[in-house]
PDB file of N, CA, C and O in Angstrom:
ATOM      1  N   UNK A   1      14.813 -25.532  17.024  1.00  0.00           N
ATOM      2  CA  UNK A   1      13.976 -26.635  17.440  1.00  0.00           C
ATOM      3  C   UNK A   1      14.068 -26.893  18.946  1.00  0.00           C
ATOM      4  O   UNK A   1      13.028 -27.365  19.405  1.00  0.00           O
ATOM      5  N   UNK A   2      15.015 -26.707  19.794  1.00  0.00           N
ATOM      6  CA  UNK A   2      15.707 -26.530  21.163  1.00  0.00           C
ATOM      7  C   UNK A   2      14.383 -25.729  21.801  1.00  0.00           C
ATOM      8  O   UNK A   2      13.684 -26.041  22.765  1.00  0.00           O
ATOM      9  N   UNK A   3      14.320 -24.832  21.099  1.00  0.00           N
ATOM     10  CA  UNK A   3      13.189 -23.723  21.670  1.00  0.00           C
ATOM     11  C   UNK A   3      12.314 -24.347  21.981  1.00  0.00           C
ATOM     12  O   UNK A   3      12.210 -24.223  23.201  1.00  0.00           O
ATOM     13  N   UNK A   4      11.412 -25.119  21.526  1.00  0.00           N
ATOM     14  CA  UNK A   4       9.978 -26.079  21.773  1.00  0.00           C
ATOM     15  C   UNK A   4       9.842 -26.499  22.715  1.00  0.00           C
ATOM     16  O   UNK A   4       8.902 -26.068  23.383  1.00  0.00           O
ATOM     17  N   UNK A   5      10.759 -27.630  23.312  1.00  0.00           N
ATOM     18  CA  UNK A   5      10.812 -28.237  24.640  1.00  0.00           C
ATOM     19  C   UNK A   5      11.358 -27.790  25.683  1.00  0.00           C
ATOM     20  O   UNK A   5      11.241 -28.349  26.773  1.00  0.00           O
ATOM     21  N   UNK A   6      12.302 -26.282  25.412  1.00  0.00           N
ATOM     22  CA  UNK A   6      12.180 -25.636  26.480  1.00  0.00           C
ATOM     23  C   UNK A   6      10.828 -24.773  26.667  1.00  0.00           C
ATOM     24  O   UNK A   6      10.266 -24.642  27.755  1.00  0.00           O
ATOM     25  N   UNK A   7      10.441 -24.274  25.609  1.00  0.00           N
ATOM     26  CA  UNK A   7       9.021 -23.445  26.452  1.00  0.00           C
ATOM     27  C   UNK A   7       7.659 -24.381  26.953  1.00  0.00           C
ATOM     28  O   UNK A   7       6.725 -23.957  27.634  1.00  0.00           O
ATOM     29  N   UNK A   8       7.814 -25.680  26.450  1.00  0.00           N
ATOM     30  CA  UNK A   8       7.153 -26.525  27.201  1.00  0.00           C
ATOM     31  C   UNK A   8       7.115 -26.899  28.622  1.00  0.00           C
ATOM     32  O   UNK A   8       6.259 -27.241  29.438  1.00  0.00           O
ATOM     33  N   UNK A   9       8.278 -26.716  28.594  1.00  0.00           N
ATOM     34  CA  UNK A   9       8.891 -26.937  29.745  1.00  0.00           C
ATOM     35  C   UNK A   9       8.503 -25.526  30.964  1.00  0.00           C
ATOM     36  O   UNK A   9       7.954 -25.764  32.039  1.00  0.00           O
ATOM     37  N   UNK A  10       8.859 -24.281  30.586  1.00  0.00           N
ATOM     38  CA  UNK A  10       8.210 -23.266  30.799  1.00  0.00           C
ATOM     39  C   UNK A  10       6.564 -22.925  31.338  1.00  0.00           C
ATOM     40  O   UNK A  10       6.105 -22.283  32.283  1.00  0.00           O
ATOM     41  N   UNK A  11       6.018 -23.643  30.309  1.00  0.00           N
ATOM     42  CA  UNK A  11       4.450 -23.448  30.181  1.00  0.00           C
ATOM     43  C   UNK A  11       4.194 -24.139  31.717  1.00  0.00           C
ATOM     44  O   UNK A  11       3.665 -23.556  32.664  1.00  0.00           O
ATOM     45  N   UNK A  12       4.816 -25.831  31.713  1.00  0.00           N
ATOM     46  CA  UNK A  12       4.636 -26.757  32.563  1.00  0.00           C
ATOM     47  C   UNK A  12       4.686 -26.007  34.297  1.00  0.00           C
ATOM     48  O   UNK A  12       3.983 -26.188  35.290  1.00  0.00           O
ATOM     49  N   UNK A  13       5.570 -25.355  34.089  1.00  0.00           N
ATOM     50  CA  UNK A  13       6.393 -24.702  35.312  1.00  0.00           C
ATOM     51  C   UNK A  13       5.268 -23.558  35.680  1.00  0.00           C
ATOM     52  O   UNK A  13       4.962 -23.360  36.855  1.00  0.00           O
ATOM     53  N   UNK A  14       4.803 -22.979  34.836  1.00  0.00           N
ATOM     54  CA  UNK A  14       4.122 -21.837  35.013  1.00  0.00           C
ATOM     55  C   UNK A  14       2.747 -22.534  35.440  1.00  0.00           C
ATOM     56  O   UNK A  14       2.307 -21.909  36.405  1.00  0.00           O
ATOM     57  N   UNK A  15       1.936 -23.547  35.105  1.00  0.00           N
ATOM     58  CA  UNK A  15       0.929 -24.103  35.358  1.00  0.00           C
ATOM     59  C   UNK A  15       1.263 -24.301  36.648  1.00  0.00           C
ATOM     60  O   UNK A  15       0.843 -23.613  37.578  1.00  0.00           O
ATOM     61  N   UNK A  16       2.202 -25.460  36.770  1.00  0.00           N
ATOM     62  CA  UNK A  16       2.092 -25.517  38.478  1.00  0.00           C
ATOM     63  C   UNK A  16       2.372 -24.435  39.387  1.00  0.00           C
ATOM     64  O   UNK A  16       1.990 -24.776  40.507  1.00  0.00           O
ATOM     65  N   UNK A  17       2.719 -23.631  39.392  1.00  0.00           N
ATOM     66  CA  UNK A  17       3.559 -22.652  40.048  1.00  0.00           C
ATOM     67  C   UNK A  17       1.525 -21.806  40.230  1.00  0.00           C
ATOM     68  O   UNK A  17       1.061 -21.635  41.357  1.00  0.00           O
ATOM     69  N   UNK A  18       0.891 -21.521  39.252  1.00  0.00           N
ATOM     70  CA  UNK A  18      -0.436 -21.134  38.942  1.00  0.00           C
ATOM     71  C   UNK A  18      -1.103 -22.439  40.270  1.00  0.00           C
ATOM     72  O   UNK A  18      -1.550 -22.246  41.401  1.00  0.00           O
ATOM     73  N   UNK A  19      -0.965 -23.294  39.743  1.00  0.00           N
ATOM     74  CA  UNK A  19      -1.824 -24.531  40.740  1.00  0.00           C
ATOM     75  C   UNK A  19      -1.444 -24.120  42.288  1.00  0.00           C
ATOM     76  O   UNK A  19      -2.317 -23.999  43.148  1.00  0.00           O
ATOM     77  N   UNK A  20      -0.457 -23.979  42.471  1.00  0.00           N
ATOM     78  CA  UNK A  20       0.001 -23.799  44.000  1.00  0.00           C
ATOM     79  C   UNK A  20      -0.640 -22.326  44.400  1.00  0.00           C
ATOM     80  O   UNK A  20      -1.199 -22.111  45.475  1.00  0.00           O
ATOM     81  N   UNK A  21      -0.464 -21.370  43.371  1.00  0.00           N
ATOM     82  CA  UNK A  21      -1.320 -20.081  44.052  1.00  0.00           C
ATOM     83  C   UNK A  21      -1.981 -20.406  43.988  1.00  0.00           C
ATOM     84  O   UNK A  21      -2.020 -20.551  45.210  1.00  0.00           O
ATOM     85  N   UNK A  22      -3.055 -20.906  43.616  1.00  0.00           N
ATOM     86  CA  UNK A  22      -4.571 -20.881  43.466  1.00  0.00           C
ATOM     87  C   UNK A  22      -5.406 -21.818  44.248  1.00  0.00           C
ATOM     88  O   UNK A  22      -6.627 -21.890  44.104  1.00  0.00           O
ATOM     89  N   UNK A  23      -4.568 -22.694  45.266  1.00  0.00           N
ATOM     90  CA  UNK A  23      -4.783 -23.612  46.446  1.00  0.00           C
ATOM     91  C   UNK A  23      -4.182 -22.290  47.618  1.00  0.00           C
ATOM     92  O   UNK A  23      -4.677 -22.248  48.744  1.00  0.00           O
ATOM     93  N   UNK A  24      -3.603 -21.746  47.393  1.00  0.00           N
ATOM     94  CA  UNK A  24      -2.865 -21.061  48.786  1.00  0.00           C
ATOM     95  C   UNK A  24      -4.219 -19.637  48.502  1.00  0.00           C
ATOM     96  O   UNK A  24      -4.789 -18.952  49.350  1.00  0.00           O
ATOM     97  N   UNK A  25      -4.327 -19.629  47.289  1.00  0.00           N
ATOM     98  CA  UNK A  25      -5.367 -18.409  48.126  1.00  0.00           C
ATOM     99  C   UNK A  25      -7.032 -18.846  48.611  1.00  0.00           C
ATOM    100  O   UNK A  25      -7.719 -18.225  49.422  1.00  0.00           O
ATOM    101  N   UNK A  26      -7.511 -20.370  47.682  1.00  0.00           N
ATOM    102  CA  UNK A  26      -8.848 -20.950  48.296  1.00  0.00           C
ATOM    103  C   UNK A  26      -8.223 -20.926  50.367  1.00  0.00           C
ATOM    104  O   UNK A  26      -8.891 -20.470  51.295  1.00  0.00           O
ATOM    105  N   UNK A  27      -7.059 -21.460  50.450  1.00  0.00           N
ATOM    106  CA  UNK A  27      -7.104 -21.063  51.689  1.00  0.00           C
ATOM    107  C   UNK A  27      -6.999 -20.131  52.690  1.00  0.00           C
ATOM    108  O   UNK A  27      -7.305 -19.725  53.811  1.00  0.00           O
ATOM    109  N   UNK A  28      -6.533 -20.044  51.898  1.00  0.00           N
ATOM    110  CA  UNK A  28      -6.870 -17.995  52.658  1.00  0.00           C
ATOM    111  C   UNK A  28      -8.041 -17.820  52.589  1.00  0.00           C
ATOM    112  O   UNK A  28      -8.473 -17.638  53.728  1.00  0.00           O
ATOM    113  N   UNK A  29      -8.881 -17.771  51.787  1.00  0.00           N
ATOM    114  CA  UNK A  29     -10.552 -17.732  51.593  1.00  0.00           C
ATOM    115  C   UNK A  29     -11.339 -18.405  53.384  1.00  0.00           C
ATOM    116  O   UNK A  29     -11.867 -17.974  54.409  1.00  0.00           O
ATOM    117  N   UNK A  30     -10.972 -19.500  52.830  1.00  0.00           N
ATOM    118  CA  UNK A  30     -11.204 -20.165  53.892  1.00  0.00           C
ATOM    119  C   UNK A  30     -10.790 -20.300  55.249  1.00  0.00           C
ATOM    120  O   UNK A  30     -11.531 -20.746  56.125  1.00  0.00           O
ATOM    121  N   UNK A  31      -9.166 -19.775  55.509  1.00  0.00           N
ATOM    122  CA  UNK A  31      -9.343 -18.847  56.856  1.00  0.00           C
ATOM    123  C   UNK A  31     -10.154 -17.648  57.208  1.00  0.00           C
ATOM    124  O   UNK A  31     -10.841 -17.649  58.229  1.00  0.00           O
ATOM    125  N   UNK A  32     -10.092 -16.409  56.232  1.00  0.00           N
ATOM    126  CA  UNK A  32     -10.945 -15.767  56.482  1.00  0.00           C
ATOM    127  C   UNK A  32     -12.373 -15.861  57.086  1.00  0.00           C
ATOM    128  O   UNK A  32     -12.788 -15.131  57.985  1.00  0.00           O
ATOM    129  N   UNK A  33     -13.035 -16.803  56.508  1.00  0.00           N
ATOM    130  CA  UNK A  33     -14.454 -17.519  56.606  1.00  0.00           C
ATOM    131  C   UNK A  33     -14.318 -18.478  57.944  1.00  0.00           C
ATOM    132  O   UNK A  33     -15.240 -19.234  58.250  1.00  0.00           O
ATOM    133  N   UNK A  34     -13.692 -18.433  58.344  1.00  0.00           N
ATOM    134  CA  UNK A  34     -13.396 -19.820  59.830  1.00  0.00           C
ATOM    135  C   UNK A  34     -12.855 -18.534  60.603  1.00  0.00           C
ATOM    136  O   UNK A  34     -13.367 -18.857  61.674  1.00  0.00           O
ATOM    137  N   UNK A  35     -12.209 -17.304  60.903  1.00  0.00           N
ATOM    138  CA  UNK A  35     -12.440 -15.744  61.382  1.00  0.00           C
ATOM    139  C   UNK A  35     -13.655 -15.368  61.760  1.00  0.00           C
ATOM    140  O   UNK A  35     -14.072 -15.598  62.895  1.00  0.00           O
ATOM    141  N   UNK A  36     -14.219 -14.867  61.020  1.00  0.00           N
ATOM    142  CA  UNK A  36     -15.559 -14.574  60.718  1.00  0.00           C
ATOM    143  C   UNK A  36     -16.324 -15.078  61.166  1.00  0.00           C
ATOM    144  O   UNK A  36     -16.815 -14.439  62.096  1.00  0.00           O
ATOM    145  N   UNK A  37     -17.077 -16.701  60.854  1.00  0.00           N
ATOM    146  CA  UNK A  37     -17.196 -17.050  61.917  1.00  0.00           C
ATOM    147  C   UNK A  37     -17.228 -17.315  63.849  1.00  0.00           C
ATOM    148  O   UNK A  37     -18.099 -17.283  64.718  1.00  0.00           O
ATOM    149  N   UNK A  38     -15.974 -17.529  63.809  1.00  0.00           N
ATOM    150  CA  UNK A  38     -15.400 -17.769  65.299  1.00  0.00           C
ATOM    151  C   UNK A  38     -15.519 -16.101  66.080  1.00  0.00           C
ATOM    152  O   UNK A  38     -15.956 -16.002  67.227  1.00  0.00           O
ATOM    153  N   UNK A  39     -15.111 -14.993  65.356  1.00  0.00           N
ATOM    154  CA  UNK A  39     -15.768 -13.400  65.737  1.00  0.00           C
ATOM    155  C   UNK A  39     -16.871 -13.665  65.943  1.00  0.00           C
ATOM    156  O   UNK A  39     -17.227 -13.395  67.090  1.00  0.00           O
ATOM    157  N   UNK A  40     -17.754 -14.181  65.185  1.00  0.00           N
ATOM    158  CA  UNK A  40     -18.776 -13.913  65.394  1.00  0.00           C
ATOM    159  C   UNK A  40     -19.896 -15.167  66.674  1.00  0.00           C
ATOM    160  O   UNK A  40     -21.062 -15.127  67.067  1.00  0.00           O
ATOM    161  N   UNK A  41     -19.149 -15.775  66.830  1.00  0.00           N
ATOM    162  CA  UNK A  41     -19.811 -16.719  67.868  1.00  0.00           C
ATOM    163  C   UNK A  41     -19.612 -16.143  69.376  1.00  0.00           C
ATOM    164  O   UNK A  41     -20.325 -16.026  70.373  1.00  0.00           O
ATOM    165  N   UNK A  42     -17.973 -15.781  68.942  1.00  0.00           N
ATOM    166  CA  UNK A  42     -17.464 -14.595  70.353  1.00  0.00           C
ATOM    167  C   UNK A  42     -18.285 -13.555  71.051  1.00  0.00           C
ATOM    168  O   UNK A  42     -18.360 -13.054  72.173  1.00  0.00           O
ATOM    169  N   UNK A  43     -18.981 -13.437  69.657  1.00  0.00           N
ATOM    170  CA  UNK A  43     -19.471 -11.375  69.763  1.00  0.00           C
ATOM    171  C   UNK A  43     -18.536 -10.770  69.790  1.00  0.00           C
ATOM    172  O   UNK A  43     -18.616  -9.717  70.422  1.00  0.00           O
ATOM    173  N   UNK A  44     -17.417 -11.055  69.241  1.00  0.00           N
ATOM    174  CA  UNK A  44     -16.818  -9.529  68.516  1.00  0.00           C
ATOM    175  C   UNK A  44     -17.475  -9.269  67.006  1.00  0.00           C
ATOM    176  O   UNK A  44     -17.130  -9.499  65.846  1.00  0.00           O
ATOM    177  N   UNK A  45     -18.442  -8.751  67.573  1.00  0.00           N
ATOM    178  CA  UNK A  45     -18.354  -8.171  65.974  1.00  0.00           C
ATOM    179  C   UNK A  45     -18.373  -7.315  64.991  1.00  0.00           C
ATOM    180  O   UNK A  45     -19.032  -7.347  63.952  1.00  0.00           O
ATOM    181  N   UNK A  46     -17.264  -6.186  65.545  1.00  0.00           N
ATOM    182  CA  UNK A  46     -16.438  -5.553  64.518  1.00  0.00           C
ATOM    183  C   UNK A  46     -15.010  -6.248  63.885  1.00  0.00           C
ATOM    184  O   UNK A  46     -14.394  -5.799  62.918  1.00  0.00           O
ATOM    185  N   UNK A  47     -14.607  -7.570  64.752  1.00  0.00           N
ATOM    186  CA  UNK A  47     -13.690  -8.133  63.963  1.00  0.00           C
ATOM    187  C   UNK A  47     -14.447  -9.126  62.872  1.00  0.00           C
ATOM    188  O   UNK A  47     -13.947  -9.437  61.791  1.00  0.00           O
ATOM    189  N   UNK A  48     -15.559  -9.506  63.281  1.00  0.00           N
ATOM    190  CA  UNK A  48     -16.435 -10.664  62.369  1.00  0.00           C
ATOM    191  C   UNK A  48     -16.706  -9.360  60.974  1.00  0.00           C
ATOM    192  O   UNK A  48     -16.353  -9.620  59.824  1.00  0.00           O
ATOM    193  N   UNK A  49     -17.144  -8.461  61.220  1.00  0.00           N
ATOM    194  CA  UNK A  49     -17.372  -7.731  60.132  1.00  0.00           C
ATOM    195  C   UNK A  49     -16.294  -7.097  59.363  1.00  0.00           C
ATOM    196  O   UNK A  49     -16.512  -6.513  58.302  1.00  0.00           O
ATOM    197  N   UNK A  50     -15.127  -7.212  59.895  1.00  0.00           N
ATOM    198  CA  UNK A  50     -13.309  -6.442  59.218  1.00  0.00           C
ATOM    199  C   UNK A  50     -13.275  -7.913  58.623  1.00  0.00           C
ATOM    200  O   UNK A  50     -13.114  -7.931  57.402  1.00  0.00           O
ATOM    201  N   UNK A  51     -13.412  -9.352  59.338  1.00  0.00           N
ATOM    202  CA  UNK A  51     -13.062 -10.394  58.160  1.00  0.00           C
ATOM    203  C   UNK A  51     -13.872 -10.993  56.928  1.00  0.00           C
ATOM    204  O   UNK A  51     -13.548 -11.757  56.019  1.00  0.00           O
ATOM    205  N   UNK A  52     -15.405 -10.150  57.357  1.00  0.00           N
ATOM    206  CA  UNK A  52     -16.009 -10.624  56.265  1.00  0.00           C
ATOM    207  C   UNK A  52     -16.264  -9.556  55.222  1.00  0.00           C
ATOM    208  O   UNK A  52     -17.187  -9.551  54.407  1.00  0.00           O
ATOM    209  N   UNK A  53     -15.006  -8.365  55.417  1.00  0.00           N
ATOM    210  CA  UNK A  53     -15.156  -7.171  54.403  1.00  0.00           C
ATOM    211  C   UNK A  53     -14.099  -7.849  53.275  1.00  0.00           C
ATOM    212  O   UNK A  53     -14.161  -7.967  52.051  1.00  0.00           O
ATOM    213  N   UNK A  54     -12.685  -8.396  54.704  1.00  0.00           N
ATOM    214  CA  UNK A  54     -11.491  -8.730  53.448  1.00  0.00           C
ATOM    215  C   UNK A  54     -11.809  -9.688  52.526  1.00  0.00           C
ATOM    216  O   UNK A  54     -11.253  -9.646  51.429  1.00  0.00           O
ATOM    217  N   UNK A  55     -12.595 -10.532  52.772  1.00  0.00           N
ATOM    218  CA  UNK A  55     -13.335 -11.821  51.960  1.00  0.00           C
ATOM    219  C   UNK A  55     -13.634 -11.156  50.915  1.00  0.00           C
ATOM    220  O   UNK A  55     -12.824 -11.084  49.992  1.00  0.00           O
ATOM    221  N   UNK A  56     -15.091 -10.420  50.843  1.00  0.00           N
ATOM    222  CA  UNK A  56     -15.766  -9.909  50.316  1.00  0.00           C
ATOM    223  C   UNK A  56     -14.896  -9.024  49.325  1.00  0.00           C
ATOM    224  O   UNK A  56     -14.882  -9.073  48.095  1.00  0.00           O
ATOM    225  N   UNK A  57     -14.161  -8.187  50.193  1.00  0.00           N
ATOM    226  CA  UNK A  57     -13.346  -7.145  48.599  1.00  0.00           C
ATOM    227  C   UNK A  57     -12.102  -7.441  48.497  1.00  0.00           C
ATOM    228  O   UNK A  57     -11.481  -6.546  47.922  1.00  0.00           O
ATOM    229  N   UNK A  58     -11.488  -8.297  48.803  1.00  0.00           N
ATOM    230  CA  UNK A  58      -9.829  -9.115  48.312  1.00  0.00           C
ATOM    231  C   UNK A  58     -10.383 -10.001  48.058  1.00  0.00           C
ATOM    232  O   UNK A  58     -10.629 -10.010  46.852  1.00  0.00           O
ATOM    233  N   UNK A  59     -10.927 -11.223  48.802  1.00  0.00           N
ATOM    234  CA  UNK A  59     -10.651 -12.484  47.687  1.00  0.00           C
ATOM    235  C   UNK A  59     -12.245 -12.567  46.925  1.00  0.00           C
ATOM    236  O   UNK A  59     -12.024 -13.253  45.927  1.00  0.00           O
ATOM    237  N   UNK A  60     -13.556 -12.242  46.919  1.00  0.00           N
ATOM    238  CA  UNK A  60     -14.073 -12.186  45.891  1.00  0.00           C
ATOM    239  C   UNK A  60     -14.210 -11.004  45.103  1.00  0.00           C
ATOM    240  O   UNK A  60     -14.826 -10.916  44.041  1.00  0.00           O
ATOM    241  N   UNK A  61     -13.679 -10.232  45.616  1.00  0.00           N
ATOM    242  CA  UNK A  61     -13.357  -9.192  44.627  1.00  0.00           C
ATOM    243  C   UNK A  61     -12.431  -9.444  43.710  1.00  0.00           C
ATOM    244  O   UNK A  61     -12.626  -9.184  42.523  1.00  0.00           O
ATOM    245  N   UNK A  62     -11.183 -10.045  44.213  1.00  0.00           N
ATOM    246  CA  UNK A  62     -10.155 -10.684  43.098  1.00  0.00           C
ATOM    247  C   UNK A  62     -10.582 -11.709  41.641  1.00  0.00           C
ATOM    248  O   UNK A  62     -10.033 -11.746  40.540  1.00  0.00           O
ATOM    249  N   UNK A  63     -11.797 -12.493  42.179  1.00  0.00           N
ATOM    250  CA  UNK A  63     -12.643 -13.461  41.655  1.00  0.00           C
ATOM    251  C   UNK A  63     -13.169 -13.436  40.473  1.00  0.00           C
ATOM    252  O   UNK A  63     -13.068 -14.200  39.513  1.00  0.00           O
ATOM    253  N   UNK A  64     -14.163 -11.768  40.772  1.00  0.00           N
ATOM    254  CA  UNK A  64     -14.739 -10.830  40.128  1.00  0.00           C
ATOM    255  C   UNK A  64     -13.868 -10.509  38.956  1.00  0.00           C
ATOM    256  O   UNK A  64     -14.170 -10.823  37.805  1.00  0.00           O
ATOM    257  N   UNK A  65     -12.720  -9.839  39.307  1.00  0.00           N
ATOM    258  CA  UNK A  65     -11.644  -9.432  38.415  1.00  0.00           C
ATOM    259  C   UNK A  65     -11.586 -10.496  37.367  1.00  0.00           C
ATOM    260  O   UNK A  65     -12.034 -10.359  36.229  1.00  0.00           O
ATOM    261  N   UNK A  66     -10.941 -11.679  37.885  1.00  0.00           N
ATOM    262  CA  UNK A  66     -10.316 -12.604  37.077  1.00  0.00           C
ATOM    263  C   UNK A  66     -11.631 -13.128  36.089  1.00  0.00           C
ATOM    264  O   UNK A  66     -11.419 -13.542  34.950  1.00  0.00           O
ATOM    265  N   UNK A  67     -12.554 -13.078  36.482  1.00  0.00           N
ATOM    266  CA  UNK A  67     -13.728 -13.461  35.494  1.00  0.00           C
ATOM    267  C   UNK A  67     -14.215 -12.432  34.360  1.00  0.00           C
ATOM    268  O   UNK A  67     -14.463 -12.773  33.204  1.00  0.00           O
ATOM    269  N   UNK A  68     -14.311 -11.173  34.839  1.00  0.00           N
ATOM    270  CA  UNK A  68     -14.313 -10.049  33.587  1.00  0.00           C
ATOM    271  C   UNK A  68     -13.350 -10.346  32.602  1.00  0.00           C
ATOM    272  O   UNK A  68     -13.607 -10.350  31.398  1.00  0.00           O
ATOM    273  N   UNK A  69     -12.120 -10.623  33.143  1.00  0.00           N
ATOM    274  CA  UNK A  69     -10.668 -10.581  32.284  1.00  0.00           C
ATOM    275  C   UNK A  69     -10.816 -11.620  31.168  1.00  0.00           C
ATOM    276  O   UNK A  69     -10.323 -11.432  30.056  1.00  0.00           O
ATOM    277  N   UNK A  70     -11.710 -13.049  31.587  1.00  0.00           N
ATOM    278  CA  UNK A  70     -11.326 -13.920  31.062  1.00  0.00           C
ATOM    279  C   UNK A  70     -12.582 -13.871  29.682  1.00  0.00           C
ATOM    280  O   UNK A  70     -12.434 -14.499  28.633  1.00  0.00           O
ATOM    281  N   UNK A  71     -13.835 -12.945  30.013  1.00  0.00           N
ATOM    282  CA  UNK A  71     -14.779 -12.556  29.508  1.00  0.00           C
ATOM    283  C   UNK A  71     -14.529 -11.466  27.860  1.00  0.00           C
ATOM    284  O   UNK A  71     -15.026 -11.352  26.740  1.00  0.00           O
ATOM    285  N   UNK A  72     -13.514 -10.918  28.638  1.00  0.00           N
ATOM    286  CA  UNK A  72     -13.098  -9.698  27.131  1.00  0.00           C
ATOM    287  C   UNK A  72     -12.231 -10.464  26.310  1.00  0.00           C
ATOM    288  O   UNK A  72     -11.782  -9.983  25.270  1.00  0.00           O
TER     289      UNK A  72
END
């Protein structure tokens, strides 16, 4: 019976621990995109186009992933 309220306890831990990645990578998103930008106001833009590749295939590519997964 011990078992119960420790894996509750578990679950709890794992949710937040989930909540904190999933704020640390919207911001990463969102540096990328404030990059990208600012390259691109510069006129650099082969760095505006290297930050709006990593966007594009790390974090919505990751996006992508996690939505098929949740689909099957």
């Amino acid at each position: 019976m011990d078992e119960v309220p420790d894996t509750a306890l578990d679950l709890a831990r794992l949710v937040d621990e989930l909540t904190v990645l999933d704020q640390r990578r919207v911001d990463i998103g969102e540096s990328l995109v404030q990059l990208e930008y600012l390259y691109a106001r510069m006129g650099a833009r082969q760095q505006a186009d290297a930050a709006r590749k990593a966007f594009q295939e790390k974090y919505v590519g990751r996006i992508y992933e996690l939505a098929d997964g949740l689909r099957t």
